[in-house]
C-alpha positions as CSV (number, residue, x, y, z in Angstrom):
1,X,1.2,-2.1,15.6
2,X,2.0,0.6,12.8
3,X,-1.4,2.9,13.4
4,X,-1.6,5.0,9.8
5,X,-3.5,8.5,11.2
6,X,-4.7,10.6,8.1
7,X,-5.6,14.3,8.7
8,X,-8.3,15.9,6.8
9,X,-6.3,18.6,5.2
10,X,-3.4,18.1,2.0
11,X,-1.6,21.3,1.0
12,X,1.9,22.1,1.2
13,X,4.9,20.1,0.3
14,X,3.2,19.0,-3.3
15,X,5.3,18.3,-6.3
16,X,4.9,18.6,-10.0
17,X,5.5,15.4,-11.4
18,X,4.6,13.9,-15.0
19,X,0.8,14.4,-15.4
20,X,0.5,10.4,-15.3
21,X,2.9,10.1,-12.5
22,X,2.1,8.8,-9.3
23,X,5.2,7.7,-7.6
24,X,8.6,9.1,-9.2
25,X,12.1,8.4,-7.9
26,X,15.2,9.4,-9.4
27,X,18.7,8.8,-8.2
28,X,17.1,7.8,-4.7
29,X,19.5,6.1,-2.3
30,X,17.5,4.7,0.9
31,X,18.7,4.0,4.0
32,X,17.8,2.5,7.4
33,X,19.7,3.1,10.8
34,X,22.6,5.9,8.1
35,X,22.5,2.4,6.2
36,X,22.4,2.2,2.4
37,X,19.5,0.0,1.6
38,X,18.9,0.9,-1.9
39,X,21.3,3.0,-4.4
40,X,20.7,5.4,-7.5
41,X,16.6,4.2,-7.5
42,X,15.3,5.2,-10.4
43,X,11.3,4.4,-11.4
44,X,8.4,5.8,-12.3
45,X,4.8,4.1,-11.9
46,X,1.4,5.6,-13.1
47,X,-1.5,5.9,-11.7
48,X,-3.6,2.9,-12.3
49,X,-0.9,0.5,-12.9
50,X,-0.4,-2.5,-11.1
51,X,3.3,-2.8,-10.2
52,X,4.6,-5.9,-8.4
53,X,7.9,-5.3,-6.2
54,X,10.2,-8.6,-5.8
55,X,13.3,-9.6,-3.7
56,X,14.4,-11.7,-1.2
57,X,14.0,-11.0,2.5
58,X,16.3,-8.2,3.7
59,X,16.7,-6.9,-0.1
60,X,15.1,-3.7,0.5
61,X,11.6,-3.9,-0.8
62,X,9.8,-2.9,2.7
63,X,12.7,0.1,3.3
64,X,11.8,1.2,0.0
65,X,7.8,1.1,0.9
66,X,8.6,2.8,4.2
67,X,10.3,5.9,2.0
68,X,7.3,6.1,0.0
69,X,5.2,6.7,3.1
70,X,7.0,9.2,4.8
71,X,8.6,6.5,7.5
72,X,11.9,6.5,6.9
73,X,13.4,10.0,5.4
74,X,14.5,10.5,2.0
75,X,17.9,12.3,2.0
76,X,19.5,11.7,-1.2
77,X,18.1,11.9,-5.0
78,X,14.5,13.3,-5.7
79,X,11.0,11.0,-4.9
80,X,7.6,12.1,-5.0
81,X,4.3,10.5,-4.3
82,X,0.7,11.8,-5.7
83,X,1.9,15.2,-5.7
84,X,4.3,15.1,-2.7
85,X,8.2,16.1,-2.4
86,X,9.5,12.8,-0.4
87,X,12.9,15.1,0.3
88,X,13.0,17.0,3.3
89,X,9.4,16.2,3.9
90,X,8.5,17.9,7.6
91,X,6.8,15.2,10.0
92,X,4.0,16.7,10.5
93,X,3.3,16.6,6.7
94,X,3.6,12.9,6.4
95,X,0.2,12.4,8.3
96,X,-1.5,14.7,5.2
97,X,0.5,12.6,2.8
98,X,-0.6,9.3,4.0
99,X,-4.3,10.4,3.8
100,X,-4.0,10.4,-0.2
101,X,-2.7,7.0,0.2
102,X,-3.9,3.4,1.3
103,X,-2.0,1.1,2.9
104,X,-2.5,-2.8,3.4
105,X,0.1,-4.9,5.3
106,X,1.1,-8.8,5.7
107,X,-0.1,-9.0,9.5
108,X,-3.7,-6.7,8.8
109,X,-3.2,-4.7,12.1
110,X,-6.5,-4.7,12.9
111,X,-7.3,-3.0,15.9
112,X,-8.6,-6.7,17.7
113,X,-10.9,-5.4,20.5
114,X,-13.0,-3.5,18.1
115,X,-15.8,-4.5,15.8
116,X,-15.1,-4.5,12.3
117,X,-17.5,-1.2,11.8
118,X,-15.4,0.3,14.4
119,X,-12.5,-0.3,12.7
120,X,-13.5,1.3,9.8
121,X,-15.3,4.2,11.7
122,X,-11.8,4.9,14.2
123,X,-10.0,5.9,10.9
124,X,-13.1,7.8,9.2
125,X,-13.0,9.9,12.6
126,X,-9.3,10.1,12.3
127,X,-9.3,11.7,9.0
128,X,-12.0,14.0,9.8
129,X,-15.2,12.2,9.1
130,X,-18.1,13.2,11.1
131,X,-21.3,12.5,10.0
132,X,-22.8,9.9,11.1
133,X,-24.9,8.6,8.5
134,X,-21.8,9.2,5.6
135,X,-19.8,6.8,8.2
136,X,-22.5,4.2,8.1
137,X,-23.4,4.2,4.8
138,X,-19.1,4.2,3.6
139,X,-18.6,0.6,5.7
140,X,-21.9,-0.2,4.2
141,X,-20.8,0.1,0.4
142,X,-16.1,-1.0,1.4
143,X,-18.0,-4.2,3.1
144,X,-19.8,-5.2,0.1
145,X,-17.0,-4.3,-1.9
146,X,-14.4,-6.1,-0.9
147,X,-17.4,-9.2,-0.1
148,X,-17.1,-9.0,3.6
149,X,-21.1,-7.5,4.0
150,X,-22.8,-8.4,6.7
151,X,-20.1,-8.9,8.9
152,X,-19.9,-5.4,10.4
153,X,-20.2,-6.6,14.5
154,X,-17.4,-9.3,14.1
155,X,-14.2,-9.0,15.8
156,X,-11.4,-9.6,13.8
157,X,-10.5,-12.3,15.6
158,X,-13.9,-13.9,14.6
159,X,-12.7,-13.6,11.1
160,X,-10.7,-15.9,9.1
161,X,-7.4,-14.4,7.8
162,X,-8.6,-13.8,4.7
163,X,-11.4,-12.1,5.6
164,X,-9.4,-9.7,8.3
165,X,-7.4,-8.6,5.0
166,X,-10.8,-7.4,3.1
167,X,-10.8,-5.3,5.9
168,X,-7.6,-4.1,5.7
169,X,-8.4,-3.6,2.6
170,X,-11.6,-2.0,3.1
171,X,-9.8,0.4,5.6
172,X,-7.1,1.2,2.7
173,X,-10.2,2.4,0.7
174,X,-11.7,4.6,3.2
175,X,-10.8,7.9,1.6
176,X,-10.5,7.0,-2.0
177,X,-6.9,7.1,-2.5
178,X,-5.3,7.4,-5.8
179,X,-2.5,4.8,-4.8
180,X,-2.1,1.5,-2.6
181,X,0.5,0.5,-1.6
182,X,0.7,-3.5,-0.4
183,X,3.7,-5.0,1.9
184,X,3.2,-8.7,0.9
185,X,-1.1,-8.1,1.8
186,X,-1.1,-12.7,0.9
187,X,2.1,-13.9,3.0
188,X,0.0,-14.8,5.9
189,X,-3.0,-16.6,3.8
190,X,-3.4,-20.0,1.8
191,X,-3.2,-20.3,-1.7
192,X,-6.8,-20.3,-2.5
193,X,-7.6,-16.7,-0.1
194,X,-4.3,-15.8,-1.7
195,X,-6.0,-15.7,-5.2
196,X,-9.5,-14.3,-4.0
197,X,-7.4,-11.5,-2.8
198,X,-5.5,-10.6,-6.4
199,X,-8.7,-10.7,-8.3
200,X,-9.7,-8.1,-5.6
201,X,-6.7,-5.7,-5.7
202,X,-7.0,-6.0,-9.5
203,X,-10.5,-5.3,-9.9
204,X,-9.6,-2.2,-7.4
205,X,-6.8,-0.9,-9.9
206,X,-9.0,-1.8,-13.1
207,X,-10.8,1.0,-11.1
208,X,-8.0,3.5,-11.9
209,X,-6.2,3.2,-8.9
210,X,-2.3,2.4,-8.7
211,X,-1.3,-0.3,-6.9
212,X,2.8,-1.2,-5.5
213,X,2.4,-4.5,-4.1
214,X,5.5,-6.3,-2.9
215,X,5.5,-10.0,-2.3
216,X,7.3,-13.5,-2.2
217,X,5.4,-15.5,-4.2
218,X,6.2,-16.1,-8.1
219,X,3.4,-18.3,-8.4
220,X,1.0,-15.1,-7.9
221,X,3.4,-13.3,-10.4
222,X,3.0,-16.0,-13.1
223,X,-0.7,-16.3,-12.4
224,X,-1.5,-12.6,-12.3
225,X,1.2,-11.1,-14.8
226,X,1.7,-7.6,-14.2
227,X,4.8,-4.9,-14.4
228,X,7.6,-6.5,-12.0
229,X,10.0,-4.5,-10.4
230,X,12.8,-6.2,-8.4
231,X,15.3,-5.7,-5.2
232,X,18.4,-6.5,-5.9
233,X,22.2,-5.9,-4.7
234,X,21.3,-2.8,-3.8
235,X,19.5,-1.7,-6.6
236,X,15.6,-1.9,-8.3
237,X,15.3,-3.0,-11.8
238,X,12.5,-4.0,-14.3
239,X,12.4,-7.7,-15.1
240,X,10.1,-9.6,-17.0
241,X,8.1,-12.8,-16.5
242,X,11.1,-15.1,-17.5
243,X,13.2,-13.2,-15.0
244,X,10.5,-13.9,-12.2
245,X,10.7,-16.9,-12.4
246,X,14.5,-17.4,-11.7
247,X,13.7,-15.5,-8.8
248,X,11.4,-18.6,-6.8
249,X,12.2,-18.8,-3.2
């Protein structure tokens, strides 16, 4: 389990990026294991946009995720994300990075022999939360939000998948970040959870929040259009709907 730790203080290794920037790579080349993944990226996304990212397993699109979070190093080309230099970013930096940031993943990693409240809580303690009252009143209002109330002394496991991702969800919204950033957040879930968990992210970015969500599936594409960036030989280009859908798996 990947356990995302945000500190409660972000103020060196910022960027000056377009004023309506949020993520902003430019002749990036990313690499796994001194492996060329990705080569001569070049995108730009803004903040509130919704931005799908396509390609087939193996084609790069979690490598290029894992960049954008500080897990794999950015060596080559410039990147920056909400105000952050990717290049040469020092590891103890990353953790004050990834607190302006939430992330949601396929397999929810939640922590399964906690409650959801203490879920939620662990990270509000994490990232420097600690009143009391603020803590219970935050899962209070991210429960109802994401429709999950009432469910606050559940174990995950007591949860059906879709309702372990609200969490995630929930716990991707703890410190208001200006950007999400989903790794395929409706592989694991049926159709029907898979479509009650778009109209959530997209109500959260009508909010004004970015979202980068990569994924499989063209049917979500073709049933909730939205900017479509894809993985491909090596590189990421824009396509549009008609493109998608030569892409089904």
């Amino acid at each position: 389990m990947i356990l995302i730790i945000f500190p409660s203080f972000i103020q060196s290794n910022r960027l000056t990026m377009n004023d309506n920037a949020i993520i902003s790579l430019s002749d990036t080349v990313i690499k796994q294991d001194n492996i060329t993944i990705l080569n001569e990226v070049n995108i730009q996304i803004n903040r509130g946009e919704f931005v799908y990212l396509i390609g087939r397993t193996g084609s790069g699109k979690t490598s290029l995720l894992k960049t954008l979070y500080g897990e794999l190093k950015l060596k080559t080309g410039t990147g920056s994300i909400v105000n952050y230099n990717l290049k040469g970013i020092k590891s103890k930096k990353i953790s004050a990075l990834r607190r302006t940031i939430g992330i949601v993943f396929q397999d929810f990693q939640l922590l399964m022999d906690r409650s959801i409240k203490d879920n939620l809580v662990f990270v509000m303690k994490s990232t420097g939360w600690k009143d009391k009252s603020k803590m219970n009143l935050k899962v209070d209002e991210l429960l109802s939000r994401v429709g999950v109330e009432g469910k606050h002394h559940h174990l995950p496991s007591q949860l059906s998948g879709g309702e372990q991702q609200r969490v995630a969800i929930a716990r991707a919204l703890i410190n208001d970040p200006e950007l999400i950033l989903a790794d395929e957040p409706t592989g694991n879930l049926d159709p029907i959870t898979s479509d009650e968990i778009m109209k959530l992210l997209f109500e959260i970015s009508s909010s004004g929040k970015a979202i980068l969500m990569a994924t499989h599936d063209y049917h979500i594409i073709n049933k909730f259009p939205s900017r479509t960036l894809k993985t491909e030989s090596g590189a990421v280009l824009e396509i549009n709907l008609a493109q998608a859908e030569e892409f089904r798996f």
